[in-house]
C-alpha positions in Angstrom: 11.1 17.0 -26.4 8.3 14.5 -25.7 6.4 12.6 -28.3 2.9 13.4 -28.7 0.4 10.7 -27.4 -1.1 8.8 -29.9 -5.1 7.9 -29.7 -6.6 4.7 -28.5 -9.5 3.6 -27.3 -7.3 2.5 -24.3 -5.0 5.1 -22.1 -1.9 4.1 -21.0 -0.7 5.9 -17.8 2.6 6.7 -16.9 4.0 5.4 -13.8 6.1 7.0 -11.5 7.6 6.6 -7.9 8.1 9.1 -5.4 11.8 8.7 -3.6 10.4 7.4 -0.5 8.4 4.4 -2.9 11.8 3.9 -4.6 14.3 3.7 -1.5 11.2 1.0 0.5 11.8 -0.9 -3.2 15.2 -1.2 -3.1 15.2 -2.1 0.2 13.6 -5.3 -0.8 14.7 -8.6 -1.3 15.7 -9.6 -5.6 12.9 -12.1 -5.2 10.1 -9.5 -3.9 11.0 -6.5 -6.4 10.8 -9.5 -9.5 7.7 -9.8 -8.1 6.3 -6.1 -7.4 8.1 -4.3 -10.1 5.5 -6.1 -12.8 2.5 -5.2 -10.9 3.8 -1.8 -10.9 4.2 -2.2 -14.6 0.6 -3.3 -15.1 -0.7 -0.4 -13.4 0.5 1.8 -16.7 -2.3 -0.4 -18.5 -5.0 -1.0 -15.9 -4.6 1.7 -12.8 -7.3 0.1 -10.9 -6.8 -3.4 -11.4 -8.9 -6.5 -9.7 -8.3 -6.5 -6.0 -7.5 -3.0 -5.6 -9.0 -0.7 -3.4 -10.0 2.8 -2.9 -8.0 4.0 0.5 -10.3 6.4 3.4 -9.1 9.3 4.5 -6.2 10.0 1.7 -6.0 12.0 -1.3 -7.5 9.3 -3.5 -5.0 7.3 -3.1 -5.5 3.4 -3.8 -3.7 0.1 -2.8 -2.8 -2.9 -4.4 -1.7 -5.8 -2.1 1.5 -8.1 -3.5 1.5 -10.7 -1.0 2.7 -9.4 2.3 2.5 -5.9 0.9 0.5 -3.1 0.3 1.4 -0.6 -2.8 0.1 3.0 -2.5 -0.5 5.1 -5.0 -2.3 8.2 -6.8 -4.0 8.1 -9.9 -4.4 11.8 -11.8 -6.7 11.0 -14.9 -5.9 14.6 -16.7 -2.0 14.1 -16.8 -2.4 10.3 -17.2 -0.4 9.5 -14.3 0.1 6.8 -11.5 2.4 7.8 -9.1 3.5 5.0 -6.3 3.6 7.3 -3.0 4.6 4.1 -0.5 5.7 0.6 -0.7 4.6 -1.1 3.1 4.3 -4.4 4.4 1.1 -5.5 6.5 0.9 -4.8 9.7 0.0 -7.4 12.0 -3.7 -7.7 12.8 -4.7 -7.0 16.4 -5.8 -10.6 16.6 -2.0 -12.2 16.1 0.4 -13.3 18.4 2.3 -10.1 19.2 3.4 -11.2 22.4 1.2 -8.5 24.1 -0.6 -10.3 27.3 -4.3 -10.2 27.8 -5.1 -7.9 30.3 -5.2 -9.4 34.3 -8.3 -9.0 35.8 -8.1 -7.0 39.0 -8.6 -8.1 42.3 -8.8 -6.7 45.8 -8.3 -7.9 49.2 -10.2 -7.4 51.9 -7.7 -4.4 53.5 -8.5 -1.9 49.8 -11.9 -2.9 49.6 -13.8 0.5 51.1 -16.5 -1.0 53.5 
């Protein structure tokens, strides 16, 4: 039986994680969960905190970044629920070192060159 919600002028949300979101947590290193796992707390008190964002394309999903990684979730606003969907690291941008060469530029001798 669950306890009925009491009223306040400010709505706590329940936070859950999806199995994928829990087995990337787990994965993680004791250091990196004591620091995720209170962020996800916080998110039962302020859903969109500062520094969160709004993600394109998804099923209003949103994203909190905890250093080197991004937290997905949902927020439903009827059920008063935030569920964590993913738990990803950053990918590199396209401007790092990722050991991909720059591109050659071509060039032609004199035999392929059609006259």
């Amino acid at each position: 039986m669950s306890t009925p919600r009491t009223k306040s002028s400010v709505a706590n949300y329940d936070v859950a994680l999806t199995s994928s979101a829990a087995k990337e947590l787990k994965k993680l290193s004791g250091s990196l969960i004591a620091r995720i796992v209170p962020r996800l707390e916080n998110l039962a008190f302020n859903p969109r905190p500062p520094g969160c964002k709004k993600l394109q394309g998804g099923d209003s999903e949103w994203r909190i970044r905890v250093g080197d990684y991004r937290v997905v979730y949902t927020i439903d606003n009827e059920r008063l629920l935030v569920d964590v969907t993913r738990i990803l690291t950053e990918v590199p941008s396209t401007n790092d070192d990722c050991g991909v060469r720059p591109r050659e530029p071509l060039t032609f001798n004199d035999s392929t060159v059609p006259s």
